[in-house]
ZAVOLO-94373 format. One record per residue: x, y, z of N, C-alpha, C, CB in turn. Coordinates in steps of 0.05 Angstrom, whole numbers, plus 5000, padded with zeros to 4 digits. Glycine has a CB too. Example, Ala and Ser with C-alpha at 12.3 -4.5 7.8 and 13.67 -1.06 7.14 Angstrom:
526448865156524649105156526449345156522649115181
525749555142527349795143525850015157528249885114
% end
This chain:
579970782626581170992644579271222647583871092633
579271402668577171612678578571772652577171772716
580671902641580472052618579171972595582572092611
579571762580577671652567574571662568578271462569
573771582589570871592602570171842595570571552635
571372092612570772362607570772472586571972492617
572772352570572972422536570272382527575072202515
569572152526566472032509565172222521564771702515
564172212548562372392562562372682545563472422595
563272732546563273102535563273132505566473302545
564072862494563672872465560372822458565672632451
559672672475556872572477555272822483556372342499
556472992489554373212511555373422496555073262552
554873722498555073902486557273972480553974032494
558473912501561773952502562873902476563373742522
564374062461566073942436568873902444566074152410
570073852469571873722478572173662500573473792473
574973412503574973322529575973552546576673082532
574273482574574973682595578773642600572673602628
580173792603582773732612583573672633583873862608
581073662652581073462670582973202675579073382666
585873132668586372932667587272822689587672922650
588072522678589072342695592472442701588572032683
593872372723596572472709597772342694598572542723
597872362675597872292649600472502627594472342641
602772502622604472622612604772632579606472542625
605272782567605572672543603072682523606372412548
600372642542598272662523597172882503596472632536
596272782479595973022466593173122473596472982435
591873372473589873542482588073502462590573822488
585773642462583973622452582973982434582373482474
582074022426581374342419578574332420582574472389
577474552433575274702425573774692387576675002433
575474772391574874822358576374582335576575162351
575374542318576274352289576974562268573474132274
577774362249579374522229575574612203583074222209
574174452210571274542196570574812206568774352203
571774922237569675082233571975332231566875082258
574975302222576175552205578575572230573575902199
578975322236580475302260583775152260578475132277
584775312250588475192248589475312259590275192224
590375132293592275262308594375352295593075122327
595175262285598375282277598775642265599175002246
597275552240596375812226595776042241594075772211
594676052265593576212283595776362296591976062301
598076112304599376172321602076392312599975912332
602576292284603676482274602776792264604476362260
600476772263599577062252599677222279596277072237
599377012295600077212330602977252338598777022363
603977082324607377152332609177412320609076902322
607177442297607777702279607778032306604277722246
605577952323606278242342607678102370602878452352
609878182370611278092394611578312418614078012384
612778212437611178392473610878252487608278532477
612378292517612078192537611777882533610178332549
611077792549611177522561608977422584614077502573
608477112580606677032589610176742616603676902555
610276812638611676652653610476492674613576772662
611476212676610576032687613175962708609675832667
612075982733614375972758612375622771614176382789
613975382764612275222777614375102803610974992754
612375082835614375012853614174732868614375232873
615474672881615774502894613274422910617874552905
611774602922609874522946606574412924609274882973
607574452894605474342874603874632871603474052887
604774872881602875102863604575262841601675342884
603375332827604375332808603875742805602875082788
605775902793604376182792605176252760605676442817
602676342747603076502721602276802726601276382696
604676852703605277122709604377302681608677152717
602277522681602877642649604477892657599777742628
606677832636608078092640609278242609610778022661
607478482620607678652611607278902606607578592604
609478992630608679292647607979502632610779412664
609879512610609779772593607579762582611879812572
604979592576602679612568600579532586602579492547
600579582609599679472627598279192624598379642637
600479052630600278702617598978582598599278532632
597978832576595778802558596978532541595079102539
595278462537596778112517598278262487592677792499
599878182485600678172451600077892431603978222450
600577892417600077682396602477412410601077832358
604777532406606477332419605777262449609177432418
605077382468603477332495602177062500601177532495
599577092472596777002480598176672466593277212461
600276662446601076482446602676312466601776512430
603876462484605876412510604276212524606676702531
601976402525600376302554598676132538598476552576
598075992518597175722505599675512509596375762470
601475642512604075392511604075342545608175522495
603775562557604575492583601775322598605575812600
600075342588597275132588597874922583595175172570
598674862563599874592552602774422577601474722515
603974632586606374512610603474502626609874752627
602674582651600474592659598074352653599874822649
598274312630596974022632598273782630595373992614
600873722638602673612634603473562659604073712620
602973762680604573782712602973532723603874132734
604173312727603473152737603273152777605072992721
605173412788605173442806604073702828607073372802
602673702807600673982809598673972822599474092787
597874232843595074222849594274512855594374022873
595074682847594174922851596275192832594174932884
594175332826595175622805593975802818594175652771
596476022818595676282824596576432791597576422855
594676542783594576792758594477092762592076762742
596977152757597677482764598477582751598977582780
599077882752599678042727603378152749596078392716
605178282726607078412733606278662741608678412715
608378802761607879082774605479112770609479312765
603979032793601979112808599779102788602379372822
599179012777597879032758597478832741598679202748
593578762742593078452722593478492707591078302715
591578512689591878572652589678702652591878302626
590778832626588279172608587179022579591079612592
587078762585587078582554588478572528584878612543
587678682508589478522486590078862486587978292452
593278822472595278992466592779132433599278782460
592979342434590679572423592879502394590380012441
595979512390597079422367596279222352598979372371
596379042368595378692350593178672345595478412365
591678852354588578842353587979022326587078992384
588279282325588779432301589379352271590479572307
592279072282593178992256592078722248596178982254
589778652270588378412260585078502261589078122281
584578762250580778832255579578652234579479212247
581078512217577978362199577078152220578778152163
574278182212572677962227574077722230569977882213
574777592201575577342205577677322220575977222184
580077502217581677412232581977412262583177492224
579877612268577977762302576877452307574278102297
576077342293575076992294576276832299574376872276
579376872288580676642298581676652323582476582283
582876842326584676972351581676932375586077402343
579176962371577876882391577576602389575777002393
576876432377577276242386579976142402576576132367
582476222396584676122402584776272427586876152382
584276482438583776512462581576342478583476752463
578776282467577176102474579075852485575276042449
579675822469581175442476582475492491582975252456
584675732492586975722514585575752549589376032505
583375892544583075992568581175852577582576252569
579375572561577275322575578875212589575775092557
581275112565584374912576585075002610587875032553
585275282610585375352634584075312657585375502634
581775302656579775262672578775042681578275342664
579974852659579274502661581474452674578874282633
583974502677586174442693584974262717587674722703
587174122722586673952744588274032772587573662735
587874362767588574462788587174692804590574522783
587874822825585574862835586375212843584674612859
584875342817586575632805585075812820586475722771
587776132827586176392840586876582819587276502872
585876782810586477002798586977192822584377092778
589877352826590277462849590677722830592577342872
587977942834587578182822588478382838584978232814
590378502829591678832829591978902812593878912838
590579202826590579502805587679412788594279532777
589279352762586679392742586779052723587379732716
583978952718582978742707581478952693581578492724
582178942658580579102637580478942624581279322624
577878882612576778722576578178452587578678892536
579478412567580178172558581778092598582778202521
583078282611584278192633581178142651586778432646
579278212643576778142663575177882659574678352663
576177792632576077452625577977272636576577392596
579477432646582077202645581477132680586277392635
580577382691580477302719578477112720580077522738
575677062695573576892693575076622686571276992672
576776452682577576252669579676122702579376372635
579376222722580476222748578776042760580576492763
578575882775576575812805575476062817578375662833
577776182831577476422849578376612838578676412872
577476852858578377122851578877212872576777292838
581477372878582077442910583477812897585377132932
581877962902582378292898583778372925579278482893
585978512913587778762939586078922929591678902938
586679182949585279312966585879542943586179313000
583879692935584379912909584379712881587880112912
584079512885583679362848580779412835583878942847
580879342816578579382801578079172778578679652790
575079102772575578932746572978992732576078582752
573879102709571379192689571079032662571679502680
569478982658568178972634567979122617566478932636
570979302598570279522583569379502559571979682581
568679252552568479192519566279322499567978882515
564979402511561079562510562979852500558279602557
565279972512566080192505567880122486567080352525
569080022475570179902456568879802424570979722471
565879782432564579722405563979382410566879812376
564679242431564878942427563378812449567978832427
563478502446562578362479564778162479558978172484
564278072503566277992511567077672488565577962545
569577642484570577402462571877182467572277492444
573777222491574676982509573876762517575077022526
570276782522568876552537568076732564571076232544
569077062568568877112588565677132595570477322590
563277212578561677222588560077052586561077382587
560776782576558976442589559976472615560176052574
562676402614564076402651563076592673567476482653
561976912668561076972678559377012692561377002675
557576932667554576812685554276592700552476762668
555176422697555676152724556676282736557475872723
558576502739560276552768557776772792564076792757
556776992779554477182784551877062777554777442767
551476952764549077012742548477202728547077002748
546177042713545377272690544377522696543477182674
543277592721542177842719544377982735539177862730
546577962743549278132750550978092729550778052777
551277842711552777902688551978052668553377712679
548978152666548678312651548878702659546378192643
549178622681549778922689552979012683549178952724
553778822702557078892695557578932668559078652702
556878752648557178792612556579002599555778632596
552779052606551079282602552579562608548679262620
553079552642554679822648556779802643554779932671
558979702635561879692643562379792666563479802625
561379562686561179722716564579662721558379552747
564679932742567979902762567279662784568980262784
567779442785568179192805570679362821569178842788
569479442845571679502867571779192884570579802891
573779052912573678952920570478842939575579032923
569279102944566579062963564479012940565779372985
564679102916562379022903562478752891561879202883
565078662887566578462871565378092893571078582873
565878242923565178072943561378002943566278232973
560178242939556778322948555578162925555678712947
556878182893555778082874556877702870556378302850
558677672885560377382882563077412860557777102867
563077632855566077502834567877472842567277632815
568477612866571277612884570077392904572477952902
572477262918572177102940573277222962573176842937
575677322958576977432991577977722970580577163013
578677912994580678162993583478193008579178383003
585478162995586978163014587678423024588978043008
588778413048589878753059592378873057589778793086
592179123060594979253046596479203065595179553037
598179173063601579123091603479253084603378793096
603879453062606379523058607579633082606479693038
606479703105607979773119609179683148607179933118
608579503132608479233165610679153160605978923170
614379123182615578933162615678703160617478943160
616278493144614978263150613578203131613778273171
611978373126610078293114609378133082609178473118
607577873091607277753066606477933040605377563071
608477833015607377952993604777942977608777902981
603678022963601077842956600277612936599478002950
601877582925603377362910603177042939607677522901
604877142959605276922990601976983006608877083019
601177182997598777163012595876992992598177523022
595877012972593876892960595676642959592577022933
598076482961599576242960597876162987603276262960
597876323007596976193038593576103032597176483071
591876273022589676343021588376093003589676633010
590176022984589775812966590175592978591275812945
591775452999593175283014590675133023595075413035
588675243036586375153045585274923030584675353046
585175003003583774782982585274662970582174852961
587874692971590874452952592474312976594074682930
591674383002592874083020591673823017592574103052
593873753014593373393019595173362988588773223019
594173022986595972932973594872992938596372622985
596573032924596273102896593573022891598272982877
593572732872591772532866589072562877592772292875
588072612899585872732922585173072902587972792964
587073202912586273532899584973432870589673782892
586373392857585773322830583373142822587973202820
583073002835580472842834578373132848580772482859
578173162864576473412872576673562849577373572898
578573692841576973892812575773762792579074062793
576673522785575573242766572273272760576172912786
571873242796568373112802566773442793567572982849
567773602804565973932812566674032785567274202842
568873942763569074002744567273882722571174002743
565973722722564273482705561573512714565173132711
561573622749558273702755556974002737557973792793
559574152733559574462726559274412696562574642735
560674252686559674172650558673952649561774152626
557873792654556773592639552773492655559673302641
551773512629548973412643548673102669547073322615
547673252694546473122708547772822719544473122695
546472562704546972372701549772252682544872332697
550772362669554172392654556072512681554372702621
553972652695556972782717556972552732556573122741
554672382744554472252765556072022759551772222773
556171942736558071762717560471802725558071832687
561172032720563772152715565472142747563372492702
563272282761564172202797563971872805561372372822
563371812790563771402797566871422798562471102764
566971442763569471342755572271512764569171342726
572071762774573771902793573971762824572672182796
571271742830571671522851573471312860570171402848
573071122835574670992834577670962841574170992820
578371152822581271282827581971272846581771522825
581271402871582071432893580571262916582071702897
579071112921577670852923580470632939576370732885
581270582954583370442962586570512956582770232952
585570762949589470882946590370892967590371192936
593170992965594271042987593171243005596671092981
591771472993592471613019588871503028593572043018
587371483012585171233022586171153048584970943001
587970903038588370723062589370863093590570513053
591371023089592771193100590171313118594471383079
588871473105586771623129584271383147584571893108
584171153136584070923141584270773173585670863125
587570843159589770713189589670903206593270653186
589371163202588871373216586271483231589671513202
584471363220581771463231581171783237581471313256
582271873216582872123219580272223200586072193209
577472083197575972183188573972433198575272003182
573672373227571972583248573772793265570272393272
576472773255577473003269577973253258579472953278
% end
């Protein structure tokens, strides 16, 4: 099976796990980032994060196969809590499970992404080691994310701080309203970035704009966000139009472009561009066979087929 295949592949390759790339496939158990050698017990983890509780990590999944996560948690401006960063590892886990999925939008409550980790949980976990684990366990939650077999926007309002300026990195896209911002404050904080945000960043910019943004803790407005590549679109303000789409329905439209068609198709597309993006060269070209395959005489194969609906 192409999960299997991909499994070896990435085990073979730098990768220390399978991409989550899957087949739809229900039920399967995941893979981690991390082993228990290198100081790595989810479990253990998960409870020392449940000890600070706050807000919520919600998963609204719909009918048309997009799916929207929500961090909420206004009173801290969605900053993660301990119980949170566990939410949104579980809601990863439904998420890799959605067999009928092809697209995520990632947003924050009232107007607002996330300011990163709640400054409490953080305080009552400063030893290194335990600053170790909790990054890795954000590490894993937020690759998991990214390997999805769906085809994700981070829709930024207001403010993306620290840890919320990783989270928009673990996205496909990035689509900023009009007055958002997304910084890199961790340099003022004493730290760099711990999520995976600044591997992800440099594929998204490169290295010599990911080191500015880090270096300065620059303000990413929408126009700079576009000039340097982190943002893809801006949406526009309408509050005063009536009628008007929310931005939640407007990055849903905006996203629509790349999640039409039939499931199996979407998913195979993040599959192939997901295996070119990690895996060396000749393992990806592998990897695009055996996705191939997949869809190689399917239905909607045949379907566009009978249709000749290839040149229109």
């Amino acid at each position: 099976m192409v999960l299997c295949a991909l499994s070896t592949q990435l085990l073979r390759s730098s990768s220390c796990c399978a991409l989550m790339a899957r087949l739809p496939t229900s039920g399967r158990r995941r893979c981690c980032l991390y082993s228990s050698t290198q100081g790595f017990n989810q479990e253990e983890i998960r409870q020392k994060l449940r000890a600070f509780p706050g807000g919520s990590v919600d998963l609204l999944k719909q009918d048309s196969g997009v799916a929207v996560l929500t961090v909420n948690n206004p009173a801290r401006m969605n900053a993660f809590s301990g119980s949170m960063m566990v939410d949104l590892e579980e809601k990863v886990s439904q998420l890799e499970n959605w067999t009928e999925g092809k697209g995520l939008v990632v947003r924050g409550a009232a107007e607002t992404f996330c300011s990163g980790s709640d400054l409490n949980a953080v305080r009552a976990i400063s030893s290194p080691q335990d600053g170790m684990k909790m990054c890795m366990f954000m590490q894993d939650a937020l690759t998991r994310l990214l390997r999805l077999p769906l085809v994700s926007v981070a829709l930024v309002e207001g403010r993306a701080l620290g840890g919320g300026a990783e989270l928009t990195t673990a996205c496909d896209f990035r689509l900023m309203a009009t007055g958002s911002v997304i910084q890199f404050v961790h340099k003022h904080m004493g730290l760099v970035p711990g999520w995976g945000g600044a591997a992800r960043l440099v594929h998204i910019v490169g290295s010599q704009n990911a080191l500015k943004l880090l270096g300065g803790a620059v303000k990413v407005d929408p126009e700079r966000g576009l000039d340097v590549g982190l943002a893809d679109g801006v949406l526009e303000a309408d509050e005063d139009t009536p009628g008007a789409s929310t931005p939640v329905q407007q990055a849903e439209d905006w996203l629509r472009r790349y999640t039409e068609g039939p499931v199996p198709v979407i998913q195979a597309v993040k599959k192939v561009v997901l295996a070119g993006r990690e895996l060396p060269l000749l393992e990806a070209l592998r990897m695009e066979k055996e996705v191939f395959g997949t869809v190689w005489g399917a239905p909607a194969n045949l379907q566009a087929l009978a249709s000749k609906s290839k040149h229109k």
